[in-house]
C-alpha positions as CSV (number, residue, x, y, z in Angstrom):
1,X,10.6,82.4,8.4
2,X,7.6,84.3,8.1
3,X,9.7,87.3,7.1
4,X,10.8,85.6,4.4
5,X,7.8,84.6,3.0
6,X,6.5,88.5,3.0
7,X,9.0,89.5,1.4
8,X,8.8,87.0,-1.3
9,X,8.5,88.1,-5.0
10,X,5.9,86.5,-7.1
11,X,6.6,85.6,-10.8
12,X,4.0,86.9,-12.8
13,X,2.6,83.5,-12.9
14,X,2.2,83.2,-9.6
15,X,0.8,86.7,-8.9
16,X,-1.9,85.7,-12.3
17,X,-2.5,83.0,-10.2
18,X,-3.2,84.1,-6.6
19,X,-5.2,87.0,-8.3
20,X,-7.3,84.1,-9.6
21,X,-7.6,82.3,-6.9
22,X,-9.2,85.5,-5.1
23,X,-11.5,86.4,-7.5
24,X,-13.0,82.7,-7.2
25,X,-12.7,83.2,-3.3
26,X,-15.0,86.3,-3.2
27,X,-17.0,85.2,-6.0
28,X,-18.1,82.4,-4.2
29,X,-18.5,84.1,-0.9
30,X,-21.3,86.3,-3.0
31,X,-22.9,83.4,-4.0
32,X,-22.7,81.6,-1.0
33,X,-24.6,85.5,0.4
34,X,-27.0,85.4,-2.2
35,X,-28.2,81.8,-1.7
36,X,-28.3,82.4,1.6
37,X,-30.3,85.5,1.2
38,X,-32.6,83.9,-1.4
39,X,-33.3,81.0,1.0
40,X,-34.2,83.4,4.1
41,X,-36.3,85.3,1.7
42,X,-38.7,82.7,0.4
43,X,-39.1,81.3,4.0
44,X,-40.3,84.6,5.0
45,X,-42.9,84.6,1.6
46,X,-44.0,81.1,2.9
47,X,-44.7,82.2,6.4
48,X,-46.4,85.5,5.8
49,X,-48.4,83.5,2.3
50,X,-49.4,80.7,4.9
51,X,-50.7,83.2,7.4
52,X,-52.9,84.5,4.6
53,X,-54.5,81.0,4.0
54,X,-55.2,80.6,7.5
55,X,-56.8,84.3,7.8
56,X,-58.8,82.9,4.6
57,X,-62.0,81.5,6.3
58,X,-62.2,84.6,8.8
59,X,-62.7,87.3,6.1
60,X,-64.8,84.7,3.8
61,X,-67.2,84.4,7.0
62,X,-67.5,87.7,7.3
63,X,-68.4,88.4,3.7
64,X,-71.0,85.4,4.0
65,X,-72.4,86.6,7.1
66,X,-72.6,90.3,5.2
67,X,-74.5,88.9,2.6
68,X,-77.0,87.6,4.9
69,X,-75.7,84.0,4.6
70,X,-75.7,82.8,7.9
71,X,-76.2,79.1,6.5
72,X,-73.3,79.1,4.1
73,X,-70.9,80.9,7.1
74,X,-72.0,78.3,9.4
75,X,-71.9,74.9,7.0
76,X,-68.6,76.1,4.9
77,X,-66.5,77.6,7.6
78,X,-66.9,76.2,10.8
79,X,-65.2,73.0,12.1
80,X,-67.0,69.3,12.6
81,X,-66.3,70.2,16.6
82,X,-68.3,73.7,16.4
83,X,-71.1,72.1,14.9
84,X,-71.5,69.5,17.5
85,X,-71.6,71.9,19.9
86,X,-73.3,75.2,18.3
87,X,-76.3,74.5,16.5
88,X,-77.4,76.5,13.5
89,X,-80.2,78.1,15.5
90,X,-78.2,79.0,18.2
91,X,-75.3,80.1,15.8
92,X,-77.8,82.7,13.7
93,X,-79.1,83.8,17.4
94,X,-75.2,85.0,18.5
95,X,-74.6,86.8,15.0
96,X,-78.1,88.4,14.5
97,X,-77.7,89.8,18.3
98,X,-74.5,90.8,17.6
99,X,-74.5,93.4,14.3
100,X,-71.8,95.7,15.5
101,X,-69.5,92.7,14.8
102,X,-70.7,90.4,12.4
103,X,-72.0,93.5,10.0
104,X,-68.7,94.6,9.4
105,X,-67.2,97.1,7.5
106,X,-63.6,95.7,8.0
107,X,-61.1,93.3,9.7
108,X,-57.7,93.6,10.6
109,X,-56.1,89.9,11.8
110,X,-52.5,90.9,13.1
111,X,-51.6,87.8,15.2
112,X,-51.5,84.3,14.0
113,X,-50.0,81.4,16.2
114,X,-50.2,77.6,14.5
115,X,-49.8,75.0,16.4
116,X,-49.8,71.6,14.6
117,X,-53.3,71.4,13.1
118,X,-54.4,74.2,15.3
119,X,-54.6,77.8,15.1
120,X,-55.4,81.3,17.1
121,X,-55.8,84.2,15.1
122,X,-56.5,87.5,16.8
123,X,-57.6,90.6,15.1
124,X,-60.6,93.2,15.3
125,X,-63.3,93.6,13.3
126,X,-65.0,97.1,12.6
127,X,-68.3,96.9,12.4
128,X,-70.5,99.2,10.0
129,X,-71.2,101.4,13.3
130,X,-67.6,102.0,13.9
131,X,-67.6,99.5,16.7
132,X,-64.1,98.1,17.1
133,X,-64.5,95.2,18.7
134,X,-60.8,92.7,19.9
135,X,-61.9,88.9,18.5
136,X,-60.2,85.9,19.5
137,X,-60.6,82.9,16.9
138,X,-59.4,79.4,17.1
139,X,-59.6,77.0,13.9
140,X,-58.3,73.9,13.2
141,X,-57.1,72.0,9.9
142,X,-59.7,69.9,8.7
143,X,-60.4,67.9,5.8
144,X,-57.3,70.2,3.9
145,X,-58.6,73.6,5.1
146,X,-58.8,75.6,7.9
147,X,-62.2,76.3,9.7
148,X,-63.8,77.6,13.0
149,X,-63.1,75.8,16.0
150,X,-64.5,79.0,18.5
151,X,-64.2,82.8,18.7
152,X,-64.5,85.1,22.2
153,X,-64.5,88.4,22.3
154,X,-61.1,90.0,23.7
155,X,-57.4,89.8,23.1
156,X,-55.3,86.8,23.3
């Protein structure tokens, strides 16, 4: 039987036909690939833009704390839970005794884990003395944005 059916002549019709039914075939494979590829594509964009809104507070610290603004750093960026249990005078204490970090000249946050409303994002932080110095920082989502829950000094 299946001899017969390969050596089978089409009609033109029937060859019009199957030709058609190909081309639709493929053409919907491509589609199917390209909607696939589009999807993949904007989940990537969202997780690597997200990242960047969570990396947001960090490098707006830093610029605060560059300015001199230790206030604004401490009252826009850190979390309800910091402030309970880091005062403002003990907050200014840890960044004015610490200038090879919190002067900085740049910051480079490579890792970022979220975790529910929660958040570690590790990185370094150059100061303007060339110190390179590992930071640890863990924020949380509060009040729609993320702010300073802690920071340490190392690698996660």
């Amino acid at each position: 039987m299946l001899e017969n059916y390969a050596n089978r002549r089409l009609t033109p019709i029937q060859l019009k036909k199957a030709t058609i039914a190909a081309t639709i075939t493929i053409l919907a494979i491509a589609a199917i690939s390209l909607f696939i590829s589009f999807v993949v594509g904007l989940g990537a964009y969202s997780y690597f833009h997200s990242q960047d809104h969570i990396v947001e507070p960090l490098n707006k610290t830093l610029e605060a704390l560059n300015k001199g603004e230790i206030n604004i750093a401490y009252e826009k960026y850190t979390s309800k839970v910091f402030k309970n249990n880091t005062k403002l005078a003990e907050f200014t204490e840890l960044i004015e005794g610490s200038p090879q970090i919190f002067k900085s000249k740049s910051a480079d946050f490579d890792k970022v884990v979220v975790r529910n409303n929660q958040a570690t994002v590790s990185g370094t932080i150059t100061g303007q003395d060339d110190t390179v110095t590992p930071l640890v920082f863990n924020l949380v989502y509060e009040k729609d944005h993320w702010l300073i829950l802690g920071f340490r000094q190392g690698v996660d």
